[in-house]
C-alpha distance (Angstrom), angle and dihedral (degrees) to the residues before:
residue distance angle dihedral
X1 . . .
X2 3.65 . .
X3 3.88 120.5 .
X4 3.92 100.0 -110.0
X5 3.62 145.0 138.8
X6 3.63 81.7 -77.8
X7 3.81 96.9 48.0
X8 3.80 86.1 47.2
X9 4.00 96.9 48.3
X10 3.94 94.4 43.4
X11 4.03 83.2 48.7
X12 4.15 90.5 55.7
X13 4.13 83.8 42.2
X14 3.37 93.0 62.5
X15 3.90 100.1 32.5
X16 3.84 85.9 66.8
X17 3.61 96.0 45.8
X18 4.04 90.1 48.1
X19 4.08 83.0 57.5
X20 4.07 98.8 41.0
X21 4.10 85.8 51.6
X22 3.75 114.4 18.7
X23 3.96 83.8 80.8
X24 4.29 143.0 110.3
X25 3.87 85.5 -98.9
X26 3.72 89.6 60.6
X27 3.90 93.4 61.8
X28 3.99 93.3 70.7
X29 3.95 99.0 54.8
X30 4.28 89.2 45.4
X31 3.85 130.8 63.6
X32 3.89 85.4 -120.6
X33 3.90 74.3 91.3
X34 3.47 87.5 78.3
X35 3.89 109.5 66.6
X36 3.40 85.4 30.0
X37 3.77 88.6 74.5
X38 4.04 89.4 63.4
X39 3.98 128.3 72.2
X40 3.62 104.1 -165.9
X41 3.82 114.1 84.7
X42 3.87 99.8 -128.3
X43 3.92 91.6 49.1
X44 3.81 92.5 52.8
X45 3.78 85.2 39.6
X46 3.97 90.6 56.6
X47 3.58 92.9 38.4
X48 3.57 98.5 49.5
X49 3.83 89.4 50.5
X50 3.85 94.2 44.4
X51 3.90 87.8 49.4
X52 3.53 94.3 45.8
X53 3.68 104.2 45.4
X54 4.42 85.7 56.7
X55 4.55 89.3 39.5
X56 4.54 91.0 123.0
X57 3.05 128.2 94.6
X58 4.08 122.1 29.7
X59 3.42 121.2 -5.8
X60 3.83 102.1 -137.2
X61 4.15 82.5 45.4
X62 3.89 88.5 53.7
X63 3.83 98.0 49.9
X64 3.65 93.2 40.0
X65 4.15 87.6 52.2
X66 3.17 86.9 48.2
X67 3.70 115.5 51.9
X68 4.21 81.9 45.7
X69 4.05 81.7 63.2
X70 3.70 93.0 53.6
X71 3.70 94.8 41.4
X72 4.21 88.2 51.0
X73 4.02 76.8 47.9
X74 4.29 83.5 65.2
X75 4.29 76.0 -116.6
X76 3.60 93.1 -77.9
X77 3.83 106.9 95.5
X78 3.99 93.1 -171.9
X79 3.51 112.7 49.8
X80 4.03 91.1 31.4
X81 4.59 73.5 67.6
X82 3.37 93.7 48.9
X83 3.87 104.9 26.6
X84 3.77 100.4 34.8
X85 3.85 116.1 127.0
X86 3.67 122.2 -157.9
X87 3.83 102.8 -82.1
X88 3.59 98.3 50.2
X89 3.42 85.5 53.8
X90 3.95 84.6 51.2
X91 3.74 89.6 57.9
X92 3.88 88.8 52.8
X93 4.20 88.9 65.9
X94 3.55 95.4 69.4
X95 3.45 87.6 61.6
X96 4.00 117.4 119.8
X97 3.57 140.9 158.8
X98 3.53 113.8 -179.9
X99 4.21 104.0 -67.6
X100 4.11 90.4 -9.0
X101 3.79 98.7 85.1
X102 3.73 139.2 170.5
X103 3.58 100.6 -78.0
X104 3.64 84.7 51.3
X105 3.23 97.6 46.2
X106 4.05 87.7 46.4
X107 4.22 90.2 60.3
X108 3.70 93.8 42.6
X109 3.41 82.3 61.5
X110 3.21 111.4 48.4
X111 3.60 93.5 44.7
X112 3.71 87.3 56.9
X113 3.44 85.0 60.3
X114 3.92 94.9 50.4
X115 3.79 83.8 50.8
X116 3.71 90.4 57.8
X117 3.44 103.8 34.2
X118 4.21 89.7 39.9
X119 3.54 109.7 26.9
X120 3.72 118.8 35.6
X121 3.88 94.2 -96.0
X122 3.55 130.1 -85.7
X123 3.65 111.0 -50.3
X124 3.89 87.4 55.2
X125 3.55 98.4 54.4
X126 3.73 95.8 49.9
X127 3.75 87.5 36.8
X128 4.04 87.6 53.4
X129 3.42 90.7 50.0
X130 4.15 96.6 46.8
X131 3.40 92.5 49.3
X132 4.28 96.1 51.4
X133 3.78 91.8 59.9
X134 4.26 96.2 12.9
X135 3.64 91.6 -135.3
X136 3.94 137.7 85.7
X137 3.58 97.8 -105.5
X138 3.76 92.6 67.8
X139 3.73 96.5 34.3
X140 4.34 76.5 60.7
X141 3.90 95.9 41.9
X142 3.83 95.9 47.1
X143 3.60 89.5 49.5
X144 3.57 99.6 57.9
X145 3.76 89.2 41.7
X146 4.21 87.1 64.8
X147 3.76 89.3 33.8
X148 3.69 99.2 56.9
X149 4.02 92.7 34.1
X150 3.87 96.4 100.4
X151 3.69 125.0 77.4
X152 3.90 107.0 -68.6
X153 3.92 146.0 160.6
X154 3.61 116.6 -120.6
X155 3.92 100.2 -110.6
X156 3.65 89.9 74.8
X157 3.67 97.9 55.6
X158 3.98 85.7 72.2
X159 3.85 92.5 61.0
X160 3.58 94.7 59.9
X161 4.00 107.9 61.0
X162 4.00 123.1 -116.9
X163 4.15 107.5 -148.0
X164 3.54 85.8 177.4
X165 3.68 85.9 68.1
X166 3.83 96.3 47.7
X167 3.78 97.6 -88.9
X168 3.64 120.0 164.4
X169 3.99 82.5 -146.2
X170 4.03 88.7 -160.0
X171 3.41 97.3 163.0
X172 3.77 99.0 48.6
X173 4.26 90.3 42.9
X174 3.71 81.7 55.0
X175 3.85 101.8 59.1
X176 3.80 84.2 45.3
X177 3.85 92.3 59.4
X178 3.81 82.5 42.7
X179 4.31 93.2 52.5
X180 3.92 97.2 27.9
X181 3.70 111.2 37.2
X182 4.04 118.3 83.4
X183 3.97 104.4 -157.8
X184 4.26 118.9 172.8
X185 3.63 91.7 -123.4
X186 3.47 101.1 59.7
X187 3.45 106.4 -122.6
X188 4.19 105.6 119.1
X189 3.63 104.1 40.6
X190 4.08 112.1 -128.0
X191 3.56 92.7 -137.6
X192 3.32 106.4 132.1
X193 4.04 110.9 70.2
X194 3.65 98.9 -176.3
X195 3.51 107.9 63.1
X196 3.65 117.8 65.9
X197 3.89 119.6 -121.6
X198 3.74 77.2 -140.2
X199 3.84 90.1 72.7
X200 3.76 100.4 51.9
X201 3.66 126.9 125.1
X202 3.84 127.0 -139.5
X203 3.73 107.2 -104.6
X204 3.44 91.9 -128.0
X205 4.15 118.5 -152.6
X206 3.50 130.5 153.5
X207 3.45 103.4 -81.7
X208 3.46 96.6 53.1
X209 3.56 95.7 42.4
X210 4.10 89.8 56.9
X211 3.83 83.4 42.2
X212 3.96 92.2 57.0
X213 3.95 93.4 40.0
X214 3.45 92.6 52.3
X215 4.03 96.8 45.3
X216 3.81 80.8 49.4
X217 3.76 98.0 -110.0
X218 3.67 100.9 117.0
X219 3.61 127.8 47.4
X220 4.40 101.7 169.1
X221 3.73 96.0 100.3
X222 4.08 86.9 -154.5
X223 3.73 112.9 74.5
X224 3.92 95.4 -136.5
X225 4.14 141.6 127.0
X226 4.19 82.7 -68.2
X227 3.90 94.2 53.6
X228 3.60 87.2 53.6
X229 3.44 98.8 55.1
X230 3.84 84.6 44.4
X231 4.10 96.7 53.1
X232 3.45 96.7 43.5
X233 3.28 111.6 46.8
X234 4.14 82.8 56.6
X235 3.44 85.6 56.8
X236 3.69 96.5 49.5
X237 3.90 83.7 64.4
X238 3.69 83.1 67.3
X239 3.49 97.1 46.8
X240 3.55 121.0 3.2
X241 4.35 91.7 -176.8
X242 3.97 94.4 48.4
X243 4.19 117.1 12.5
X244 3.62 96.8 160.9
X245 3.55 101.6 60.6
X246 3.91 74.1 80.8
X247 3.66 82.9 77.0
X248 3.78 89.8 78.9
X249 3.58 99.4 54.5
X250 4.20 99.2 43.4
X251 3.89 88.4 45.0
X252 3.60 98.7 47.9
X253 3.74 95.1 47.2
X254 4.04 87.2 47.0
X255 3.62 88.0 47.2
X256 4.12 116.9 33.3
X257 4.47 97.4 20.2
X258 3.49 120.1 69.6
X259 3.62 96.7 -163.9
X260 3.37 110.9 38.0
């Protein structure tokens, strides 16, 4: 994309949006609500996975799902892991949002719990994995790898995204904006120190994907692994040290403006 008058004006387009969304007020319309309702790192870790891993579909069906999940989890995602007897994990079964249902829900977490017990946690798996290939792709691929390396039926395998088969992997680039990127206004949380907010990719949906293709930023029709390359290395032209917090402003105009 050549830097133009275009460039320039689609730049100050999305500037303003970044400030109008990227905001407190955003955290009570978005399931970043949820982790933010925890203060120790591994809860908000857990909770912003959790979340994540169930963000399609409606919004209000999403948070709604997903504060019953953390309430199941006795509202203290970390030691309900580690402390959890055999009925609470009972409770857990009954758990379903739309195709993500309670067995799912029952592997997911007790490979969280291998992670934690296993691997150093979250942040070091992904951080593991970003630092073998320094890039995104196999901070993602790594991931599922340790995810997906206890016993497991097949179904779950499609809730946890493959980029090495062309996935998008929107909901998983979304919880690393969440744990990676440091913004001011508090909404992503900066936790993770090892992984550059450099590095981030776009979590691309469909909103922000029409966005971007009507702003002339993405021509891949499909919104998969490619597109994301695509989108965001535009949007490193606009910011080389932080790209994603473009996320913001193309999902909020796809989402809350009906002319954009």
């Amino acid at each position: 994309m050549e830097q133009n008058s275009d460039f320039a004006a689609i730049k100050r387009l999305l500037d303003n949006r970044i400030e109008q969304y990227n905001r407190p007020d955003f955290i009570d319309s978005d399931p970043v609500q949820i982790p933010h309702r925890f203060a120790r790192k591994e809860d908000i870790e857990i909770a912003g996975f959790l979340t994540a891993t169930i963000s399609w579909g409606q919004r209000k069906s999403i948070i709604n799902n997903a504060n019953h999940l953390m309430e199941l989890m006795d509202n203290t995602p970390y030691d309900f892991l580690m402390e959890a007897g055999k009925e609470d994990w009972d409770g857990v079964s009954r758990f379903v949002h739309r195709t993500f249902n309670g067995d799912d829900c029952l592997f997911f977490l007790a490979s969280l719990k291998n992670i934690y017990l296993h691997h150093q946690g979250l942040e070091h798996v992904f951080t593991m994995g970003f630092q073998s290939g320094g890039n995104i792709s196999s901070a993602l691929i790594h991931f599922r790898e340790v995810f997906l390396s206890i016993p497991h039926a097949n179904r779950v395998c499609k809730h946890i995204s493959d980029v090495s088969s062309n996935s998008a992997a929107k909901r998983l680039n979304m919880y690393l904006r969440w744990m990676v990127r440091d913004d001011d206004p508090g909404v992503d949380f900066g936790l993770w120190k090892n992984i550059p907010a450099s590095s981030l990719m776009l979590p691309l949906d469909v909103h922000s994907g029409e966005v971007a293709r009507g702003l002339g930023l993405l021509t891949r029709k499909q919104n998969d692994w490619k597109a994301v390359e695509e989108i965001t290395a535009i949007l490193r032209l606009f910011d080389p040290s932080d790209p994603v917090k473009y996320d913001y402003a193309l999902f909020g105009i796809g989402v809350f403006e009906r002319n954009p």
